[in-house]
CHARMM internal coordinates of N, CA and C (Angstrom, degrees):
IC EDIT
DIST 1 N 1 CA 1.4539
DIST 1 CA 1 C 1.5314
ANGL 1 N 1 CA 1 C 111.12
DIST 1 C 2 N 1.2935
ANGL 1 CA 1 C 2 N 121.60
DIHE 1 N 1 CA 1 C 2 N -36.52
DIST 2 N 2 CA 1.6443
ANGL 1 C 2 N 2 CA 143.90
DIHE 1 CA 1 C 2 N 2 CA 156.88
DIST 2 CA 2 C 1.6553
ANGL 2 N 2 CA 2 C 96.19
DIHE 1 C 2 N 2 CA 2 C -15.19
DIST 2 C 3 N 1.4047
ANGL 2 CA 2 C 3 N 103.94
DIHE 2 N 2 CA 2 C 3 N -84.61
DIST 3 N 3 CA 1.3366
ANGL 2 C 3 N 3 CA 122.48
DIHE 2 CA 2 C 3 N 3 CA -170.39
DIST 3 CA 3 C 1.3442
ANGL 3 N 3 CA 3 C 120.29
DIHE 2 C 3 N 3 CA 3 C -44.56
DIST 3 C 4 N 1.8815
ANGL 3 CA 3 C 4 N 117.50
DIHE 3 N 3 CA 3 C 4 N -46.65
DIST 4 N 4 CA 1.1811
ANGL 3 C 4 N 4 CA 126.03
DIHE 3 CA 3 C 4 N 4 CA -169.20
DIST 4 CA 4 C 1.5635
ANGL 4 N 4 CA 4 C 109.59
DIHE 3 C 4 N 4 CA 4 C -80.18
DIST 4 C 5 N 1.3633
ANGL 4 CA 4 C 5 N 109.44
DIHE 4 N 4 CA 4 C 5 N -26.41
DIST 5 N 5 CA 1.7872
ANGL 4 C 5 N 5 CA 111.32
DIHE 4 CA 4 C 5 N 5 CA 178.14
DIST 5 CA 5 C 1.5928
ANGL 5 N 5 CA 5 C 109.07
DIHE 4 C 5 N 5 CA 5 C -68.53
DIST 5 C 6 N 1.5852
ANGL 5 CA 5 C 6 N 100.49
DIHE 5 N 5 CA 5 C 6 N -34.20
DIST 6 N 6 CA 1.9258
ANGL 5 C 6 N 6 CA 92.31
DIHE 5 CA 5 C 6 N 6 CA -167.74
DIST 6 CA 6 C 1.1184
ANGL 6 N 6 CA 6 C 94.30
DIHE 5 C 6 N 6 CA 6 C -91.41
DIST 6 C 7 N 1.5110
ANGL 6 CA 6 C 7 N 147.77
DIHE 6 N 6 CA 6 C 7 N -32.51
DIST 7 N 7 CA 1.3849
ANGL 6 C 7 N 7 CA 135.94
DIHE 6 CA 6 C 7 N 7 CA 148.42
DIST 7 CA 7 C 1.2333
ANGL 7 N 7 CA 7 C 113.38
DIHE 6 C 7 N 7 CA 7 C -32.18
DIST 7 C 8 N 1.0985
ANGL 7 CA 7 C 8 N 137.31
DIHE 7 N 7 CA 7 C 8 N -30.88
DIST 8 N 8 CA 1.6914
ANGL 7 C 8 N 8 CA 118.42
DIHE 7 CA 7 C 8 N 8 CA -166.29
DIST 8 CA 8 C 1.2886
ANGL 8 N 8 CA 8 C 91.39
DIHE 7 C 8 N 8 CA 8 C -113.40
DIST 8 C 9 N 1.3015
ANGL 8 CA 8 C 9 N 163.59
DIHE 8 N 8 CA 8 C 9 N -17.88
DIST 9 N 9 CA 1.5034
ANGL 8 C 9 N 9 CA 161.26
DIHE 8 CA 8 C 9 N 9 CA 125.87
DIST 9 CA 9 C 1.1682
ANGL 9 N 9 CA 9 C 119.84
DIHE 8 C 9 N 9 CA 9 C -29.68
DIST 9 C 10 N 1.3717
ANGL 9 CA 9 C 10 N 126.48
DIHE 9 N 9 CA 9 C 10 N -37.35
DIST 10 N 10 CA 1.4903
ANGL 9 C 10 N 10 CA 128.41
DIHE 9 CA 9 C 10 N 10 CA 162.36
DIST 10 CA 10 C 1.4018
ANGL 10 N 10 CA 10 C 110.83
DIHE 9 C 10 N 10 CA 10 C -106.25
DIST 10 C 11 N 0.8856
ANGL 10 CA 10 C 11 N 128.48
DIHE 10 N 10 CA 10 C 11 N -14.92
DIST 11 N 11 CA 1.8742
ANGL 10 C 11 N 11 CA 108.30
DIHE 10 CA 10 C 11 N 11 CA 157.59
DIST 11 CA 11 C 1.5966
ANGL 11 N 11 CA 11 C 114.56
DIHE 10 C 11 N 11 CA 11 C -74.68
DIST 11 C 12 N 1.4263
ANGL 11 CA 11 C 12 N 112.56
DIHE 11 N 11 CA 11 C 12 N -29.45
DIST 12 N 12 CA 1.8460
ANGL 11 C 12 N 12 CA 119.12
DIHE 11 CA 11 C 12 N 12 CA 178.26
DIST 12 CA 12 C 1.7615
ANGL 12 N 12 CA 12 C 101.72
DIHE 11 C 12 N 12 CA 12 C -72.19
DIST 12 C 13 N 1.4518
ANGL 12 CA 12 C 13 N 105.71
DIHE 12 N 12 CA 12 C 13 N -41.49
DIST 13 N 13 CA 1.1938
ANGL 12 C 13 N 13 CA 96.48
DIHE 12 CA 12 C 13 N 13 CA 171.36
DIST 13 CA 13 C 1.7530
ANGL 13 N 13 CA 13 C 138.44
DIHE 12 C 13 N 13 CA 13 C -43.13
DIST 13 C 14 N 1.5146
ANGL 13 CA 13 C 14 N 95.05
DIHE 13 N 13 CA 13 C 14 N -52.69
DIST 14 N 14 CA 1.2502
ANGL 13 C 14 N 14 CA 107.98
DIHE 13 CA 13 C 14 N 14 CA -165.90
DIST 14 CA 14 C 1.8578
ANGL 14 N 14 CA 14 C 105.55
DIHE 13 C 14 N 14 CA 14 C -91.93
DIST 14 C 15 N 1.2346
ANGL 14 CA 14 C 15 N 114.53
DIHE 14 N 14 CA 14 C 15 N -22.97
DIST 15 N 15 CA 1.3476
ANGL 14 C 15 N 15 CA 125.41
DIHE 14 CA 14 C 15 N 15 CA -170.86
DIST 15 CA 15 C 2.1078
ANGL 15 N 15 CA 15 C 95.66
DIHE 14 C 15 N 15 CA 15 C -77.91
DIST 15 C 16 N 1.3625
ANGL 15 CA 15 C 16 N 112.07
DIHE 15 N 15 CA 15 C 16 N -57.66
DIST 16 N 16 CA 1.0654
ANGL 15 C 16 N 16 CA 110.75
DIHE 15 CA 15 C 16 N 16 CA 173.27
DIST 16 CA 16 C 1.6659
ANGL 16 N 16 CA 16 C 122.00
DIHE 15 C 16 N 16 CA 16 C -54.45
DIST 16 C 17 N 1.1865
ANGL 16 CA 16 C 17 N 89.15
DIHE 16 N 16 CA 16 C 17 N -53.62
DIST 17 N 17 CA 1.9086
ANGL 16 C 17 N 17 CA 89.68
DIHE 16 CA 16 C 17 N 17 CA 174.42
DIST 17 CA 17 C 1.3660
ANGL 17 N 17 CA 17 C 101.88
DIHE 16 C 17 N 17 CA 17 C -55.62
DIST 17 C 18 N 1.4488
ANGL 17 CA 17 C 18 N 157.94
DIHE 17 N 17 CA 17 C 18 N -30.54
DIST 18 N 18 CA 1.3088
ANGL 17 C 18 N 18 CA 142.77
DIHE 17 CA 17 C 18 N 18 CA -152.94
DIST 18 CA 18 C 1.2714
ANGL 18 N 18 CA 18 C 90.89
DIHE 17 C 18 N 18 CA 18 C -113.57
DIST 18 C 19 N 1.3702
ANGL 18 CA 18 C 19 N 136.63
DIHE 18 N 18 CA 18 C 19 N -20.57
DIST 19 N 19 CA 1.5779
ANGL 18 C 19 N 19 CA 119.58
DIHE 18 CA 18 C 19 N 19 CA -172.79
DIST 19 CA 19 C 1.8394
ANGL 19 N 19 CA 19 C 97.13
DIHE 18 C 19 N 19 CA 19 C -98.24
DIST 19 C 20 N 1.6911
ANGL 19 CA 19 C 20 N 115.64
DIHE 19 N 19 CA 19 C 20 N -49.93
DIST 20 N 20 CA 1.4948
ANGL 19 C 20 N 20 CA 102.72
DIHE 19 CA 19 C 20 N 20 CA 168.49
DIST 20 CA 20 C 1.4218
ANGL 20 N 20 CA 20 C 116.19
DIHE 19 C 20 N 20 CA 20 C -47.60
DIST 20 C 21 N 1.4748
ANGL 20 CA 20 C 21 N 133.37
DIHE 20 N 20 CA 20 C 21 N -31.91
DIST 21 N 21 CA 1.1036
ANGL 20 C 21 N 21 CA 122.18
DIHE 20 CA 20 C 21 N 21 CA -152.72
DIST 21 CA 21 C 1.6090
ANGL 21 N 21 CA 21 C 100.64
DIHE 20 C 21 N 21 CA 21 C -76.11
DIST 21 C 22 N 1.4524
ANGL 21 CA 21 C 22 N 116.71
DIHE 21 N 21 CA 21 C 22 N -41.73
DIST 22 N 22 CA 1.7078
ANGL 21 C 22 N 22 CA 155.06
DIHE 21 CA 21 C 22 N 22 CA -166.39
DIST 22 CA 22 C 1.9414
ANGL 22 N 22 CA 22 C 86.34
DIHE 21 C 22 N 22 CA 22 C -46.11
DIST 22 C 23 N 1.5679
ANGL 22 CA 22 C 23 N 94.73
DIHE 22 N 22 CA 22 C 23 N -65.40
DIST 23 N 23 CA 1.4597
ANGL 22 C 23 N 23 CA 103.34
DIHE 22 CA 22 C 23 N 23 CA -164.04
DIST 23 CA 23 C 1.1928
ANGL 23 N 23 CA 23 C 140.77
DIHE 22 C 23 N 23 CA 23 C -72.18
DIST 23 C 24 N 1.8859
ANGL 23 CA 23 C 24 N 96.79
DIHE 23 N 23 CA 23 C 24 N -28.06
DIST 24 N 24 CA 1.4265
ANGL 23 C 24 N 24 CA 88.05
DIHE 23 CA 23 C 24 N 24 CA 158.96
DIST 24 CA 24 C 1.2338
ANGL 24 N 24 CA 24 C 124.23
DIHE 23 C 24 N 24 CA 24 C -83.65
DIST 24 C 25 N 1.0392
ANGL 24 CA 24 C 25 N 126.09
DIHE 24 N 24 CA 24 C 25 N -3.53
DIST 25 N 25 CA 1.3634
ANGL 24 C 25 N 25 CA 143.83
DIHE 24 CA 24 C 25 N 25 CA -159.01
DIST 25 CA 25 C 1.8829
ANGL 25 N 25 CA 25 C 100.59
DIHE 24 C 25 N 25 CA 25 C -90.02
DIST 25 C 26 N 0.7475
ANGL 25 CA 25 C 26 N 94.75
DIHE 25 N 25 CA 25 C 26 N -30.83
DIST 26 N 26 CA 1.9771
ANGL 25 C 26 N 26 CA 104.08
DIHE 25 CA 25 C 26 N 26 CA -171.79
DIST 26 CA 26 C 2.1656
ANGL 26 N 26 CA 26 C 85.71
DIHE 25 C 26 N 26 CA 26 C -99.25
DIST 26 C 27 N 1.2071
ANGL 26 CA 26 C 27 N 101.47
DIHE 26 N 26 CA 26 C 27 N -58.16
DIST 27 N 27 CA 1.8721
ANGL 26 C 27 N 27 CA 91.39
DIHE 26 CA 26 C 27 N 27 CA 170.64
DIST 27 CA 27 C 1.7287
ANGL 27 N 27 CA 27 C 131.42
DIHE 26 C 27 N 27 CA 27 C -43.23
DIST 27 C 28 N 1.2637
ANGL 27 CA 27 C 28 N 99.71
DIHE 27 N 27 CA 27 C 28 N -46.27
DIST 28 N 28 CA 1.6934
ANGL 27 C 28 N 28 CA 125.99
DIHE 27 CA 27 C 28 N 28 CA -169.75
DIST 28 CA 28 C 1.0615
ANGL 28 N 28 CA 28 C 107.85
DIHE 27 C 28 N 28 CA 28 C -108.78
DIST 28 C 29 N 1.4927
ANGL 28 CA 28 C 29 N 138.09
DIHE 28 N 28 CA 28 C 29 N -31.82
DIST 29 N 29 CA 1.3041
ANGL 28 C 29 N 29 CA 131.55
DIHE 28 CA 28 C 29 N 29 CA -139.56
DIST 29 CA 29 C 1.6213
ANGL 29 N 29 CA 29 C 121.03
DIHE 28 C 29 N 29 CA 29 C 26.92
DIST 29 C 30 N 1.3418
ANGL 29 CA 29 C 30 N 104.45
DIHE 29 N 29 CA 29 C 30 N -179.96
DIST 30 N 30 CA 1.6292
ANGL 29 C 30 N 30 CA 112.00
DIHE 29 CA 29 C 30 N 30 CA -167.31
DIST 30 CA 30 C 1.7700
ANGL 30 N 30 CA 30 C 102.26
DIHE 29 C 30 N 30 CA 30 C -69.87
DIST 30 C 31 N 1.3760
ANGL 30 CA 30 C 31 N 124.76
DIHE 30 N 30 CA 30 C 31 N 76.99
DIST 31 N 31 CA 0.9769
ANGL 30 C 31 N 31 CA 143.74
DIHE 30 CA 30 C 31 N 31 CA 157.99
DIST 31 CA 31 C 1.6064
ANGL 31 N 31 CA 31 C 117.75
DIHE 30 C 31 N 31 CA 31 C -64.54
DIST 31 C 32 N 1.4676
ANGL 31 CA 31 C 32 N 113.25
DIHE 31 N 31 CA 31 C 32 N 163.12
DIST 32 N 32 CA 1.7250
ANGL 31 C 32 N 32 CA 107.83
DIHE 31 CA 31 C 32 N 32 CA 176.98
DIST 32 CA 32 C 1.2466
ANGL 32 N 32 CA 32 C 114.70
DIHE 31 C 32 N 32 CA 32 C -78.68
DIST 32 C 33 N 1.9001
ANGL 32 CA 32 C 33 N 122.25
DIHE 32 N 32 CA 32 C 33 N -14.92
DIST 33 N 33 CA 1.0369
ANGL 32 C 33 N 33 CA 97.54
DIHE 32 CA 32 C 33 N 33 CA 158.90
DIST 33 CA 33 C 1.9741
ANGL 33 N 33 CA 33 C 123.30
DIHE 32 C 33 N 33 CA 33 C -99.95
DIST 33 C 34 N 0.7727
ANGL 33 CA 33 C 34 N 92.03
DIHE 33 N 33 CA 33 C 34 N -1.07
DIST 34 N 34 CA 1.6734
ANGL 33 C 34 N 34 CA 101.00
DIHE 33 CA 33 C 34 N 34 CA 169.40
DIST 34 CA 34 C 1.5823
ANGL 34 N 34 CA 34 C 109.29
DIHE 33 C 34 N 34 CA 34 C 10.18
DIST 34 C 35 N 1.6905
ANGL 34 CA 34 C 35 N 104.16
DIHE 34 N 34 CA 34 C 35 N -65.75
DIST 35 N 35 CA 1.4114
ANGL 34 C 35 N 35 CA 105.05
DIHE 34 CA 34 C 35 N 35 CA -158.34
DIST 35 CA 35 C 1.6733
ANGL 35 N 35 CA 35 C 107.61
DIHE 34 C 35 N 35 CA 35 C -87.54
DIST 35 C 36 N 1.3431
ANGL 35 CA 35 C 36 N 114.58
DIHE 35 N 35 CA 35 C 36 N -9.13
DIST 36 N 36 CA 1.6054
ANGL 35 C 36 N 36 CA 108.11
DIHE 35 CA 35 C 36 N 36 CA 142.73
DIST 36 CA 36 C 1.1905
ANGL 36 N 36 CA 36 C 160.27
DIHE 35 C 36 N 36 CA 36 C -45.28
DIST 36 C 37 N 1.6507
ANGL 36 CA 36 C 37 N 83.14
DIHE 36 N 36 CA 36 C 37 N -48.29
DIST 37 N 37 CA 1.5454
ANGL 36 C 37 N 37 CA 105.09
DIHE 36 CA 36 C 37 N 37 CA -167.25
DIST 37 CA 37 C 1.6854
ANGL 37 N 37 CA 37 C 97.45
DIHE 36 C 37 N 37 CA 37 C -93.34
DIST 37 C 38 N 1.2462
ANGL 37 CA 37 C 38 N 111.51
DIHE 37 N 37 CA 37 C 38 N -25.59
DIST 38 N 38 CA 1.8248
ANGL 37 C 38 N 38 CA 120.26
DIHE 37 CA 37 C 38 N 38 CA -179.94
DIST 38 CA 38 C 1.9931
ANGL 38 N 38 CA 38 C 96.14
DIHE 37 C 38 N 38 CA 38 C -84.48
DIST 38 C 39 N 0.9847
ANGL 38 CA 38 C 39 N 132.27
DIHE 38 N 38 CA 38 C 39 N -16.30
DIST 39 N 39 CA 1.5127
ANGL 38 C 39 N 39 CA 134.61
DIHE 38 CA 38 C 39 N 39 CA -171.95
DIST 39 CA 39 C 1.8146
ANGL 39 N 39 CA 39 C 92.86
DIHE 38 C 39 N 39 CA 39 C -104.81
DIST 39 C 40 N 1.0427
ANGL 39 CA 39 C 40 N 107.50
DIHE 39 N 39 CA 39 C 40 N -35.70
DIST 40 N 40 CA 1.5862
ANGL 39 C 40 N 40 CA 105.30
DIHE 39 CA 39 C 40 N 40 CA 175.66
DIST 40 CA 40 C 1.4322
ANGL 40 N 40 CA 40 C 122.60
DIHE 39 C 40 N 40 CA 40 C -56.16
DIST 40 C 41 N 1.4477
ANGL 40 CA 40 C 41 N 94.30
DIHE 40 N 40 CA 40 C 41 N -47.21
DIST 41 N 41 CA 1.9629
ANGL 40 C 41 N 41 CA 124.80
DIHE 40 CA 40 C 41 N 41 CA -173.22
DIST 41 CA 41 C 1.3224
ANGL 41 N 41 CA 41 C 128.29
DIHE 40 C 41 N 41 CA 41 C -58.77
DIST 41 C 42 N 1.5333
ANGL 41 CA 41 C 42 N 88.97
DIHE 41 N 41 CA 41 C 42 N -50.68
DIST 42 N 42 CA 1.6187
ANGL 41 C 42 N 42 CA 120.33
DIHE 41 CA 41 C 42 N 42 CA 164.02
DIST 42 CA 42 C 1.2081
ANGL 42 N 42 CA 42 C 107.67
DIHE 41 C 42 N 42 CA 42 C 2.84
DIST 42 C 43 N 2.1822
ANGL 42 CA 42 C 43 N 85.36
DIHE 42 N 42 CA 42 C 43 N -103.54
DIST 43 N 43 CA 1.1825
ANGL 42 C 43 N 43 CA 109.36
DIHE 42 CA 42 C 43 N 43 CA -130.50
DIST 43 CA 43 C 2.0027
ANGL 43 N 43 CA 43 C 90.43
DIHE 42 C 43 N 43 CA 43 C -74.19
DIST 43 C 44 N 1.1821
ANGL 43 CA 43 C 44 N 134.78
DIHE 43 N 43 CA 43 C 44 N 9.48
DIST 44 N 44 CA 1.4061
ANGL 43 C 44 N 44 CA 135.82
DIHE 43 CA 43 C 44 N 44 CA -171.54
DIST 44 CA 44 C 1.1403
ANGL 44 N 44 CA 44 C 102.71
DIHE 43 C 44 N 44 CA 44 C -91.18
DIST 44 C 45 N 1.0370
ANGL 44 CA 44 C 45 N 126.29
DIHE 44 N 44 CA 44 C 45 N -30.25
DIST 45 N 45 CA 1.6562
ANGL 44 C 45 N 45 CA 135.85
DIHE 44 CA 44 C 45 N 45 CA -174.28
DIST 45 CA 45 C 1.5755
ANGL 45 N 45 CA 45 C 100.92
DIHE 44 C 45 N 45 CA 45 C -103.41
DIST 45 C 46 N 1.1266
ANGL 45 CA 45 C 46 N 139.44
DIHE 45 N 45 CA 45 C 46 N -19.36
DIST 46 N 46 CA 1.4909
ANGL 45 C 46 N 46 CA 122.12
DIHE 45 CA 45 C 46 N 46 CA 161.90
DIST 46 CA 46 C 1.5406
ANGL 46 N 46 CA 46 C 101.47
DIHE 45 C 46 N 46 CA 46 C -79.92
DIST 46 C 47 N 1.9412
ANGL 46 CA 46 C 47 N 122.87
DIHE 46 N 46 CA 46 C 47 N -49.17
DIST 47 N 47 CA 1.6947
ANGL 46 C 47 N 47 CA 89.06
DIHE 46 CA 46 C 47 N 47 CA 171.09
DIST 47 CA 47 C 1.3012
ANGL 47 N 47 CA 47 C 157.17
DIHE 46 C 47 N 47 CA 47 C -70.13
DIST 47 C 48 N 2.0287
ANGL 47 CA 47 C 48 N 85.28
DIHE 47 N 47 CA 47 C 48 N 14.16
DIST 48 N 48 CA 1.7120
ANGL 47 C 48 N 48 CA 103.73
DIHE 47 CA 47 C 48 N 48 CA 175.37
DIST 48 CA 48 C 1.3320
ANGL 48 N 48 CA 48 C 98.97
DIHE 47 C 48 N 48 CA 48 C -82.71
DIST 48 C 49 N 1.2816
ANGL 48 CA 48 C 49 N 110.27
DIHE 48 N 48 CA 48 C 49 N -54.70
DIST 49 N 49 CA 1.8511
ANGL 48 C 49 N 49 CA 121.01
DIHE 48 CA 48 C 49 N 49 CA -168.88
DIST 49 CA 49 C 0.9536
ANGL 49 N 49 CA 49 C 122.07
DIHE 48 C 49 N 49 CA 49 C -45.37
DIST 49 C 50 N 1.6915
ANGL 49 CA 49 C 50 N 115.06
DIHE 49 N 49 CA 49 C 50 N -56.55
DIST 50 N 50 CA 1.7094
ANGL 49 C 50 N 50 CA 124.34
DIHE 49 CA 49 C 50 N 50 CA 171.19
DIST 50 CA 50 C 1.6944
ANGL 50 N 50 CA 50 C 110.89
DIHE 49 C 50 N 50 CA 50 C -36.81
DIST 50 C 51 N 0.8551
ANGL 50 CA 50 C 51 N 124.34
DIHE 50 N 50 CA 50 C 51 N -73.25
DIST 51 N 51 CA 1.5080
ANGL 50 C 51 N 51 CA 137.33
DIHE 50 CA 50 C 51 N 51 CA -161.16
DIST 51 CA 51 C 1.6746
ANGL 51 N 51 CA 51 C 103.71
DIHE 50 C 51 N 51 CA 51 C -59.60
DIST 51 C 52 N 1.5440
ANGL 51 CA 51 C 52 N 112.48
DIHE 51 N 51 CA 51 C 52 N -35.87
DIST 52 N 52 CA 1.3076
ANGL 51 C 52 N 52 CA 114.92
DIHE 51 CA 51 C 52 N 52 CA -166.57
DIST 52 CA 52 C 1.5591
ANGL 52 N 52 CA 52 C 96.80
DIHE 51 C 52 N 52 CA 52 C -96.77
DIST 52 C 53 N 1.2397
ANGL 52 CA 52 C 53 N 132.99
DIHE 52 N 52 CA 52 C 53 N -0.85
DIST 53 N 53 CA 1.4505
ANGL 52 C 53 N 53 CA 125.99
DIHE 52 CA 52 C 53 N 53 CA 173.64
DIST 53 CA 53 C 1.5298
ANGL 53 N 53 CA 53 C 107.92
DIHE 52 C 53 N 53 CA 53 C -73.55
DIST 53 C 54 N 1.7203
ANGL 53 CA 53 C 54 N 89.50
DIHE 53 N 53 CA 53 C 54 N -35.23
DIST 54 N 54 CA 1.8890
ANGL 53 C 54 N 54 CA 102.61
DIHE 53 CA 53 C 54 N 54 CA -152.28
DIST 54 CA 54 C 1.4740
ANGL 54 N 54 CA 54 C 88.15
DIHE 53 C 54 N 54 CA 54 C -83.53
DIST 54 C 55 N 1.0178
ANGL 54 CA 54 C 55 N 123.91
DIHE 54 N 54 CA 54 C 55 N -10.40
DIST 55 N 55 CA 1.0333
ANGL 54 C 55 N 55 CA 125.81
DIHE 54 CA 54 C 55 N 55 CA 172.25
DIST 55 CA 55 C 2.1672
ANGL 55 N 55 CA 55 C 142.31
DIHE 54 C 55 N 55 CA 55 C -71.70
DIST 55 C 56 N 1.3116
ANGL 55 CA 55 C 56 N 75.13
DIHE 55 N 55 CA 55 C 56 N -54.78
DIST 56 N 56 CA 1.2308
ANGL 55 C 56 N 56 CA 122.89
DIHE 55 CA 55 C 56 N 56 CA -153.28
DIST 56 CA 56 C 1.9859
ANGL 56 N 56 CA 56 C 100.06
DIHE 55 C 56 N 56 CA 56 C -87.92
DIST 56 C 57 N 1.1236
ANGL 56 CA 56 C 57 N 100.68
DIHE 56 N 56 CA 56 C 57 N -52.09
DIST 57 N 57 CA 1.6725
ANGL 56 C 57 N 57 CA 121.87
DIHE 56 CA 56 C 57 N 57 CA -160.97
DIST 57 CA 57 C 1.4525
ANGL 57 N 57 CA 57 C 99.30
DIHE 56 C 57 N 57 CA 57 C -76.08
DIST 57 C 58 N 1.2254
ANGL 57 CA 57 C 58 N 121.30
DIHE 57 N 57 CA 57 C 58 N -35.02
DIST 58 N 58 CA 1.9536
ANGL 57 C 58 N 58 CA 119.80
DIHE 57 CA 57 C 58 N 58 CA 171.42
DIST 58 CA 58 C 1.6676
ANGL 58 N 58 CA 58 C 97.32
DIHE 57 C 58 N 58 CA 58 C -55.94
DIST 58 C 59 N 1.4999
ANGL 58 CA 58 C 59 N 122.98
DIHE 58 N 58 CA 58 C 59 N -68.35
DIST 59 N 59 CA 0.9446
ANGL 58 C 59 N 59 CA 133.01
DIHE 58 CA 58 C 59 N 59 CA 179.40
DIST 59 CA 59 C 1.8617
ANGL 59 N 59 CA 59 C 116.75
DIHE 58 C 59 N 59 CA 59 C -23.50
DIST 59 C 60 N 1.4854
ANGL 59 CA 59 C 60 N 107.60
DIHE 59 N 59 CA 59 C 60 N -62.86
DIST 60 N 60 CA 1.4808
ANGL 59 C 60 N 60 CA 136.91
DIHE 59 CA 59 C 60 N 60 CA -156.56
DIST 60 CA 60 C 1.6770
ANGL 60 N 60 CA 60 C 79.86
DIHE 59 C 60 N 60 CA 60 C -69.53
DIST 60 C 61 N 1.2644
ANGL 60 CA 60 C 61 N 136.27
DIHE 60 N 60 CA 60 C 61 N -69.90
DIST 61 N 61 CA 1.4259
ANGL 60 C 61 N 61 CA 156.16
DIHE 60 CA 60 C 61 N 61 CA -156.63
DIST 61 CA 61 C 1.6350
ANGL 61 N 61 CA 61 C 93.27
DIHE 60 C 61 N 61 CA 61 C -53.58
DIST 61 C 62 N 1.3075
ANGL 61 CA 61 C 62 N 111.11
DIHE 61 N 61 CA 61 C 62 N -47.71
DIST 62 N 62 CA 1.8152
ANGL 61 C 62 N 62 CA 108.43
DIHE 61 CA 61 C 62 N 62 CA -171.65
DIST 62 CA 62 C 1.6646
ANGL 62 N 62 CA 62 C 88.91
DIHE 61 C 62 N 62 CA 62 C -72.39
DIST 62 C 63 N 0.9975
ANGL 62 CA 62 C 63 N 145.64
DIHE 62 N 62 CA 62 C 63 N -53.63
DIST 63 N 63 CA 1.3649
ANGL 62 C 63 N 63 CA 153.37
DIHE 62 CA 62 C 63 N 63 CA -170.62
DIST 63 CA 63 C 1.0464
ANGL 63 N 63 CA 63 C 123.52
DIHE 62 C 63 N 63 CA 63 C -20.63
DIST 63 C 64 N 1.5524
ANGL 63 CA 63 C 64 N 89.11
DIHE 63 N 63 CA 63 C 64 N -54.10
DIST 64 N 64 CA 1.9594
ANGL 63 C 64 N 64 CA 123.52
DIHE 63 CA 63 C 64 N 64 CA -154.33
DIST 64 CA 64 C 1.7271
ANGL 64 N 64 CA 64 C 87.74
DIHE 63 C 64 N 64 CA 64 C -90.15
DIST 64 C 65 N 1.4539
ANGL 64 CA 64 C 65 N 114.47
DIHE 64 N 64 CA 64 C 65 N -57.15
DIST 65 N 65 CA 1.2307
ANGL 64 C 65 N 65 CA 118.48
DIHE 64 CA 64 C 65 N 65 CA -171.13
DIST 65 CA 65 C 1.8170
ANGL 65 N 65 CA 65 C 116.15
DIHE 64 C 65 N 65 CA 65 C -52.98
DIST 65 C 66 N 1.3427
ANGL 65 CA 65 C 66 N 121.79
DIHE 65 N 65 CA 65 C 66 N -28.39
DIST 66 N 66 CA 1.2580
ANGL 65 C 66 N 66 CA 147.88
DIHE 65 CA 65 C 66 N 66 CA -177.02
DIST 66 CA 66 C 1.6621
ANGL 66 N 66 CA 66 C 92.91
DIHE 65 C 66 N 66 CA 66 C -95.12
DIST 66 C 67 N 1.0002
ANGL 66 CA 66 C 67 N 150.30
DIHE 66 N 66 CA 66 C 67 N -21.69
DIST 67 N 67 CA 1.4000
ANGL 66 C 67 N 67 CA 143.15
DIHE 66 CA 66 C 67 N 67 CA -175.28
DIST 67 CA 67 C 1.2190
ANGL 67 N 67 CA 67 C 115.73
DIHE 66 C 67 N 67 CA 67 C -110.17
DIST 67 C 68 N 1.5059
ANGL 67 CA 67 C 68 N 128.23
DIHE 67 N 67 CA 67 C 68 N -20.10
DIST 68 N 68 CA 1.3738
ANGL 67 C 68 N 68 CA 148.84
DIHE 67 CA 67 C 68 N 68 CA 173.76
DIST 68 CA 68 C 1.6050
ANGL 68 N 68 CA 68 C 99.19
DIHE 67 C 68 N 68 CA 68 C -113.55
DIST 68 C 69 N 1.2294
ANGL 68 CA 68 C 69 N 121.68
DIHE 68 N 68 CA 68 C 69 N 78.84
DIST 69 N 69 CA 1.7058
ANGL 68 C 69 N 69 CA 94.23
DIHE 68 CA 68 C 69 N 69 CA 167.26
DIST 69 CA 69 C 1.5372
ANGL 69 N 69 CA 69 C 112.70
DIHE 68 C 69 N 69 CA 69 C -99.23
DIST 69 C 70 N 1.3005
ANGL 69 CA 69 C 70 N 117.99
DIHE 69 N 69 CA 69 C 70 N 142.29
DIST 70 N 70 CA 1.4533
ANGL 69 C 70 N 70 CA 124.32
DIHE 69 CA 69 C 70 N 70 CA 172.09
DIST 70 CA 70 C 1.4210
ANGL 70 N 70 CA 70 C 117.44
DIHE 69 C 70 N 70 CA 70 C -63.17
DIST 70 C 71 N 0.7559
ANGL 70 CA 70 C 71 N 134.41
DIHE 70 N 70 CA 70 C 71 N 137.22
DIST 71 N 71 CA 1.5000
ANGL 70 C 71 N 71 CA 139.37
DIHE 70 CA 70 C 71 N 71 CA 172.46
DIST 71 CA 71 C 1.3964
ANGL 71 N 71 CA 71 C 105.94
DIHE 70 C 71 N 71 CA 71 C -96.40
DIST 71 C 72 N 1.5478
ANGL 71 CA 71 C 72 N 116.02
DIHE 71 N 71 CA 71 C 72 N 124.47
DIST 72 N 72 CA 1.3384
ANGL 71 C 72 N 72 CA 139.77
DIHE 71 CA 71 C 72 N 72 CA -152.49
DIST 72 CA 72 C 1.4780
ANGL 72 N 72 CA 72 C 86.89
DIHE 71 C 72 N 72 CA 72 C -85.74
END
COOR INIT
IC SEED 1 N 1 CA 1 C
IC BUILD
């Protein structure tokens, strides 16, 4: 469980920072407040992400495993 929490804390991390950053940025453009409104955004969208990785990613994993099967 170790593994799967800091996996989903640093993938929400970095996935959210590059897609909030993307959006306000294409919404606002590089405005003076830019690094507000993108520091504001953030952290709301990583406490969606976190929960829905830990969630979500067991699910996606049976998916892939059922959609890719190896041949023994």
């Amino acid at each position: 469980m170790k593994k799967k929490l800091t996996f989903a804390l640093l993938m929400s991390a970095i996935t959210t920072g590059l897609v909030t950053f993307t959006v306000v940025a294409v919404n606002v453009g590089f405005i003076s407040q830019f690094l507000t409104i993108w520091l504001k955004s953030w952290p709301i969208a990583y406490l969606v992400a976190v929960p829905a990785i830990l969630i979500i990613a067991p699910r996606i994993e049976k998916l892939v495993d059922y959609l890719i099967r190896e041949k023994s």
